[in-house]
N, C-alpha and C positions, 0 to 999 in steps of 0.2 A: 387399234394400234395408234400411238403415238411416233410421230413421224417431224423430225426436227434434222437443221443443220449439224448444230452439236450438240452431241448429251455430256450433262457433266455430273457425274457421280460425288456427290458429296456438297453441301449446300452451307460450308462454313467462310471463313473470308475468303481464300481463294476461291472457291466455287461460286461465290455472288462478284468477285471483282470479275472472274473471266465472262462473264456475261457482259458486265460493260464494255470490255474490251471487245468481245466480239461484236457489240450492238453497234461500235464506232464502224465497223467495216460490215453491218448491214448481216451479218449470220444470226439467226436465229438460235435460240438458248431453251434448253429443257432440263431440267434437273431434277437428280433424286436422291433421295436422303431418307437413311433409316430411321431418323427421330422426326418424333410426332410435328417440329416442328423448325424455322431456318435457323442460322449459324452453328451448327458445328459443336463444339470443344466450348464456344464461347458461352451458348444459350446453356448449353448442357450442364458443365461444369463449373461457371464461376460467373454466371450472368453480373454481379455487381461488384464484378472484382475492379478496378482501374486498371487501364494499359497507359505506359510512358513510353515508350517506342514507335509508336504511328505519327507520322512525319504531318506538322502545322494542327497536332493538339495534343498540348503537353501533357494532360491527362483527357482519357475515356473511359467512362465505364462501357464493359463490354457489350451488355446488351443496346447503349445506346449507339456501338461504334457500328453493331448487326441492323440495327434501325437504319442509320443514317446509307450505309451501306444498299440497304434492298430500297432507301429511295432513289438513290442515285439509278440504278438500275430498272424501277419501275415501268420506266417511258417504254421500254425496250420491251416487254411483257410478256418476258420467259416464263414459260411453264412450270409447274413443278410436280413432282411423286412423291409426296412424305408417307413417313410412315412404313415406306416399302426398302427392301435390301434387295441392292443389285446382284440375283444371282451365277447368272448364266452369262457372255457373251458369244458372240459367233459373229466371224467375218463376213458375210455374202459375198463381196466383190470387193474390187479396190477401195471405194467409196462410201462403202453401206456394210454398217455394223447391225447384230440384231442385240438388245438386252432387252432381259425376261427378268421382272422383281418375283421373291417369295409370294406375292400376291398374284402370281399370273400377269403381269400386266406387261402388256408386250411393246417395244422401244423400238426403233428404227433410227439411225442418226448417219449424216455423212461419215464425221469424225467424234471421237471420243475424248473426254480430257477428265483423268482420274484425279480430284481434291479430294480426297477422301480423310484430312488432317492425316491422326495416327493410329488410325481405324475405328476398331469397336473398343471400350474400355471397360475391364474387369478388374473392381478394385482388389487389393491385397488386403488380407481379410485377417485379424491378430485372431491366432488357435485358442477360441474359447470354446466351453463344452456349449454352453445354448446362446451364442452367438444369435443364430438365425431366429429364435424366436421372440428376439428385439429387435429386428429389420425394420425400420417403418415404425415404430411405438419408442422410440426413444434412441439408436443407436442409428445415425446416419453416414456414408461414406460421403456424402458430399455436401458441399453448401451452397443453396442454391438462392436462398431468402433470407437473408439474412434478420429482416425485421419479423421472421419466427422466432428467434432467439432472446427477443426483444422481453426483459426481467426473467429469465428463465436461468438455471444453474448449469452451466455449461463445463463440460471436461473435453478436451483432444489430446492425442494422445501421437506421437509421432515427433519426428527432428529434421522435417527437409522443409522445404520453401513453403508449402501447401500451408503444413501445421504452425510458422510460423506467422507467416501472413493472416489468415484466417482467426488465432489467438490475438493480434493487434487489431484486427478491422472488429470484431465482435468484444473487445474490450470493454468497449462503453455502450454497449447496447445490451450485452446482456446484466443478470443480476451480481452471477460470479462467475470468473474465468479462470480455469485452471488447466493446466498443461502438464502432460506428463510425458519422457522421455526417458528411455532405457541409459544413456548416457550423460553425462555431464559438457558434453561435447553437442554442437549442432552443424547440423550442414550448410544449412540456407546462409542468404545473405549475408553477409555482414551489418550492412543497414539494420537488417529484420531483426539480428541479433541484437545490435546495439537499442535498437526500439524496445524490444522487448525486456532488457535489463531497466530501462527505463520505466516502464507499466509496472515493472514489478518495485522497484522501490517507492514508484508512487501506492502502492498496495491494490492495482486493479487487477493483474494477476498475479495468480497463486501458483508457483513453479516446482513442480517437484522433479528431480530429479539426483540420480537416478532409481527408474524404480519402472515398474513393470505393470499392468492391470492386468487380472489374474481370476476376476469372477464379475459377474455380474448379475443385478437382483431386479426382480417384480415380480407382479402380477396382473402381467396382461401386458402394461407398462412398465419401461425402466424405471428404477426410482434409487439406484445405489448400484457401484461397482466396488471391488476389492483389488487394492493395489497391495504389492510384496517389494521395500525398501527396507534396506538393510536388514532380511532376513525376516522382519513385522510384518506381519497381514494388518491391513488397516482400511476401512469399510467408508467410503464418499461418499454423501448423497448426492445425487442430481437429478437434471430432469431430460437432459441429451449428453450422448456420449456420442464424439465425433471421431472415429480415427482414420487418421489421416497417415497410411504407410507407401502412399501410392499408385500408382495405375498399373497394369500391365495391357499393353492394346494390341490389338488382334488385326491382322488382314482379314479376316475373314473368308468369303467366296472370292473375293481376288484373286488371292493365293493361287488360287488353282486356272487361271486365263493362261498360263502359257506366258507371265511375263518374267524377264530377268527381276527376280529379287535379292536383294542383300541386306542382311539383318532386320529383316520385317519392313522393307521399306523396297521401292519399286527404284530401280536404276535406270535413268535417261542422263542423254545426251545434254549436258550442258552449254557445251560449245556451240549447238547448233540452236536448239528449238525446244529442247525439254521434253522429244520425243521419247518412247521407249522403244524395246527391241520389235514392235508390232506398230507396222506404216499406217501411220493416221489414229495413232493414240496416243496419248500424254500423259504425263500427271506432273501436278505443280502443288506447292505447297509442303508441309510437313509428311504427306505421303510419299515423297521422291527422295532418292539419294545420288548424289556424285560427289567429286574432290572438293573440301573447303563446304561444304554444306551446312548453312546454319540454318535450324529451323525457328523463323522468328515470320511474321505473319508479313510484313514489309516484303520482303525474299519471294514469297507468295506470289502476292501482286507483281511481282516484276516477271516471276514466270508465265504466269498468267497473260502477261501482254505477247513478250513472246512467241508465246504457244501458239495466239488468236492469230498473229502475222502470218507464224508458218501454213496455220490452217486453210487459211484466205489465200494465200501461193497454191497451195496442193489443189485447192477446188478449183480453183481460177486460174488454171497455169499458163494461158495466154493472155493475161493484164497483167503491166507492168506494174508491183506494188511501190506504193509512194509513203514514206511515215507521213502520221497527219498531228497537227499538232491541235488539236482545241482550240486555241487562242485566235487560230486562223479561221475555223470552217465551225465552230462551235463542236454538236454532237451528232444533230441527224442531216447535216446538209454533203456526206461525202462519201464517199465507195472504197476509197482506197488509191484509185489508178492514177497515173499519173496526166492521163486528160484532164480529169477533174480534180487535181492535184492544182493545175497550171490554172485552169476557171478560177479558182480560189485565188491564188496568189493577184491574178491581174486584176481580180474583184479586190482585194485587199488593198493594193496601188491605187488603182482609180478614186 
């Protein structure tokens, strides 16, 4: 049995910030996560994409932002369960939760705090007859390495942010870039859009539009699909076909704990702590909803701090909690209280 202050379900940015936040007030951190390995949405999905919204660096790429992330939190030397899905919980008492992963592996934790991003994700899949026995040999729903693509003939296929993003960053690293799109119209950006009209006059991608991909060829491996524009069937070679129509992401065994849900997404108290409708659990991050709710990874963090306060009250409910600021007490020199709240300050004076 694994036996910790807090378990935190889900090991993406919010799941690796609430560890710090909890380490600044001395709780101990366990966590687990269904994929083989940590952040999230980030490592999963787009490890070398850049993020421009994480506050004092104007760009990161995201596996490095997951790196920098699990050093910050090192010192503090939370546990973790990869690999495993949280699927059972049970209250015991006030204070003591049980969770059980599909492995057997048995949890104990004061308090709970669900990051679990936007669950599990099942891509949207375009209705080809043998689809599936291009899985993996040519026909991928995501990009994860991009320097695989690196001289190879590339096609995606799709009109939202994913497919256009992914057609400008893979632009000059593969041999040829081509995108196809059911409409003459796109969703994404505007930037993305305006970039990609640009790629394409420069001749680095090949834009079809509109028009539909309608078969797909090999032997063993992809090596050609068939697209249908203006009524023509007409035969591409390539060497990966990416399409890109989307996620659709799953609660999973969540679903079923007993918590208030709304549209696939877990509803807490914002006003107060980010709690949900079950005392001494949470969730923060893109797995939570209330009023004004943006799910943007910043937003996360902030719940995440939060959370760690109310949790540190509910445990401790005869110490007065005091915010700590870093700049004062650093990382591991403070508890919270407002004794050593006061130590700190007249050490800071002196």
């Amino acid at each position: 049995m694994i036996e910790t202050d807090i378990l935190i379900i889900g090991a993406g940015p919010a799941g690796l910030f609430t560890v710090f936040e909890a380490g600044l007030l001395k709780l101990k951190c366990h966590l687990i996560d269904a994929l083989p390995q940590i952040g999230g949405q980030l490592s999963e999905l787009y490890p070398k994409k850049p993020i421009f919204d994480i506050p004092g660096f104007p760009t990161v790429q995201a596996d490095e932002l997951i790196t920098n992330l699990y050093e910050q939190i090192r010192q503090f030397q939370p546990g973790f369960t990869l690999n495993e899905q949280a699927v059972s919980l049970k209250k015991l008492d006030e204070n003591l939760f049980e969770i059980i992963t599909d492995r057997g592996t048995v949890h104990q934790a004061k308090a709970v705090v669900i990051a679990g991003g936007l669950g599990s994700f099942v891509p949207k899949k375009p209705p080809l007859e043998n689809l599936d026995r291009f899985e993996d040999s040519g026909v991928n729903y995501f990009v994860k390495r991009p320097e695989d693509y690196a001289g190879k003939r590339v096609i995606i296929a799709g009109g939202g942010d994913a497919a256009l993003d992914w057609s400008i960053q893979l632009a000059n690293v593969a041999s040829s870039l081509t995108l196809i799109h059911r409409r003459n119209e796109f969703r994404g950006a505007l930037d993305s859009v305006e970039k990609l009209k640009k790629l394409k006059h420069e001749g680095k991608i090949q834009l079809i539009t509109p028009a539909e991909v309608t078969g797909l060829y090999g032997n063993g491996k992809l090596n050609a699909i068939a697209i249908e524009k203006d009524g023509i069937t007409e035969i591409l070679e390539t060497d990966y076909f990416v399409p890109l129509f989307g996620l659709v992401p799953k609660l999973g065994p969540i679903a079923g704990w007993g918590l208030d849900i709304d549209k696939n997404a877990i509803k807490v108290n914002n006003a107060l702590d980010y709690g949900t409708n079950i005392p001494g659990i949470y969730a923060v991050g893109d797995i939570n909803t209330y009023p004004n709710k943006m799910k943007l990874i910043l937003c996360g963090f902030h719940e995440a701090a939060i959370a760690c306060q109310s949790i540190y009250q509910r445990l401790n409910p005869n110490k007065k909690f005091v915010l700590k600021y870093t700049t004062v007490s650093g990382v591991n020199g403070f508890d919270g209280t407002r004794k050593e709240a006061e130590k700190q300050v007249v050490s800071t004076i002196e």
